[in-house]
N, C-alpha and C positions, 0 to 999 in steps of 0.2 A: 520452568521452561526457558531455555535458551533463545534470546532473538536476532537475527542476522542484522546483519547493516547490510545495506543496500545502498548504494553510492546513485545517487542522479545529477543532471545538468541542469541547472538554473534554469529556472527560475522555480520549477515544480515537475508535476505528472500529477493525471487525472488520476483516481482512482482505482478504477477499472482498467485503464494502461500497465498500471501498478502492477494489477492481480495478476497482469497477463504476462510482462516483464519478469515475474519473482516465479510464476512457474503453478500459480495455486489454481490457475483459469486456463483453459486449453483457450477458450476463442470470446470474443466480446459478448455473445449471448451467455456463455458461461459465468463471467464475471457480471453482468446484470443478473443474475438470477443469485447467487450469492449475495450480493449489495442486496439489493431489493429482497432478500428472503432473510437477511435480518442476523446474514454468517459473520459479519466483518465488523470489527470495532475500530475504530481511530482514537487513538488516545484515552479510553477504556470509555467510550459511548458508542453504541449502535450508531452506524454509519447508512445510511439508506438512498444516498445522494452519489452515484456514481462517477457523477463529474467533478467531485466534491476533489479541489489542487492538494494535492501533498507537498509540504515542505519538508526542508531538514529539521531534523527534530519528531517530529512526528512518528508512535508507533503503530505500527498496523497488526490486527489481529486475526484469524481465523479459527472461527467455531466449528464446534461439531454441531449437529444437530437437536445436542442436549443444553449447548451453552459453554461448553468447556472450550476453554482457549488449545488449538491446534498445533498453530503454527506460530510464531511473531516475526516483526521485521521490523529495524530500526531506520527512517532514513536519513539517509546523510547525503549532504550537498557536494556532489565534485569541484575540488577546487577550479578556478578559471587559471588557464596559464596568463600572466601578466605580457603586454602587451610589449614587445620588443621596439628601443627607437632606431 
């Protein structure tokens, strides 16, 4: 399976922001019920904490209902532009 990079803004994203952001969760009760129902791996452990900050580096997964990995996504940290004197 292939895994996207997804670029975010420092310092993280929650979770659930995440699921909503990437396209896997129509709305925040959606992405609660996947967190909480056992769809979503972080870095290949069941992830069951919604609010749980994502870093760079970190992969994110989505199950099927049998356990089979779906979907992945890698993330990555947008660069900061450096501050101009």
């Amino acid at each position: 399976m292939d895994r996207q990079t997804v670029a975010i803004r420092p310092p993280g994203i929650p979770l659930d922001a995440f699921l909503k952001f990437v396209g896997a969760a129509a709305t925040g009760g959606e992405a609660k019920h996947l967190v909480q129902g056992g769809r979503v791996q972080v870095n290949g452990s069941r992830e069951i904490r919604r609010s749980r900050q994502l870093r760079g580096g970190d992969v994110v997964e989505l199950l099927d209902q049998q356990g089979a990995i779906v979907k992945a996504w890698e993330v990555r940290l947008q660069e900061q532009p450096s501050a101009g004197l």
